[in-house]
N, C-alpha and C positions, 0 to 999 in steps of 0.2 A: 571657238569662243572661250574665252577664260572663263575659269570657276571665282572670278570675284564680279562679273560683270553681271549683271540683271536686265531681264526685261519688264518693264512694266506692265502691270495685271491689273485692270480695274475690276476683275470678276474674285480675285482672290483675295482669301479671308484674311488670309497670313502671309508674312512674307516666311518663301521657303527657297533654303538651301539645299544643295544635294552632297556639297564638299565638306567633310570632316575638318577639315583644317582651315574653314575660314572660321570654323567659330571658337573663341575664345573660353565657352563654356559654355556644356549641353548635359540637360539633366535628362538621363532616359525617363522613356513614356512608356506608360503601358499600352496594351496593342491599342491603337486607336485611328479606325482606318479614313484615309482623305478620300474621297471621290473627287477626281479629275473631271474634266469638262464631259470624255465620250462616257461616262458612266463608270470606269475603272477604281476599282479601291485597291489603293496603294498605302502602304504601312506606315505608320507615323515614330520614326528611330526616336526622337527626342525632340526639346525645346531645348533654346539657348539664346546666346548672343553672337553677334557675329564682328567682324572687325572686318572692312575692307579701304582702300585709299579714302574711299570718296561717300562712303558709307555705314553706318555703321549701327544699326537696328538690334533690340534686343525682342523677347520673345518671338524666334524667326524658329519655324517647323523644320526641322532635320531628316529631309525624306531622299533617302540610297538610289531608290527608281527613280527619279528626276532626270530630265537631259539638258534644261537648263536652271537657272536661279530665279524666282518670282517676286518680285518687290509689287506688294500690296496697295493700291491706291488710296482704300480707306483705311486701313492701317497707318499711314503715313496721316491722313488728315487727322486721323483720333488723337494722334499723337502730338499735334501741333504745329509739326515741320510745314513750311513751306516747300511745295514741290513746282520748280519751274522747269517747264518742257520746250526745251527749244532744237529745231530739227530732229535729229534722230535719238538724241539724248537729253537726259533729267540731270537735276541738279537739285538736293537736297538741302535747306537751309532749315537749321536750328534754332528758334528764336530763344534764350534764355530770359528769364527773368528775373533784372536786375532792382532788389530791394535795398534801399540804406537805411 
């Protein structure tokens, strides 16, 4: 699996990465541990932004332990985007709002 691709997570809080080099900027965190679904606490490296083709979410968790990439379901809706799921993949839509 590539490290820009995600799976969708409707239990997660955040979206996290585990690749240093998709994000564009990550501000370290101090120790601040994630608990994982089986009970495990895993380190929280930083916050940031991340840049992918088809993606591209800012405040995303920067966790090293990771095996894959989590894109957040209610993250995404707090956020505004439209998230359409068709077959095996998502498709994020931005709506801006345009003022004159």
């Amino acid at each position: 699996m590539s490290h820009s691709k995600c799976i969708l997570d409707s239990d997660a809080s955040h979206h996290m990465f585990l690749d240093s080099l998709s994000f564009v900027y990550v501000s370290p965190s101090p120790f601040f541990p994630i608990m994982t679904v089986d009970v495990t606490l895993i380190p929280l490296a930083g916050v940031g932004s991340v840049v992918t083709p088809h993606f591209s979410p800012s405040n995303v968790y920067f966790i090293l332990k990771l095996t894959l990439n989590l894109a957040s379901v209610g993250q995404l809706c707090d956020s505004g985007d439209y998230l359409v799921i068709v077959s095996s993949f998502f498709f994020v839509y931005r709506i801006w709002n345009l003022k004159s």
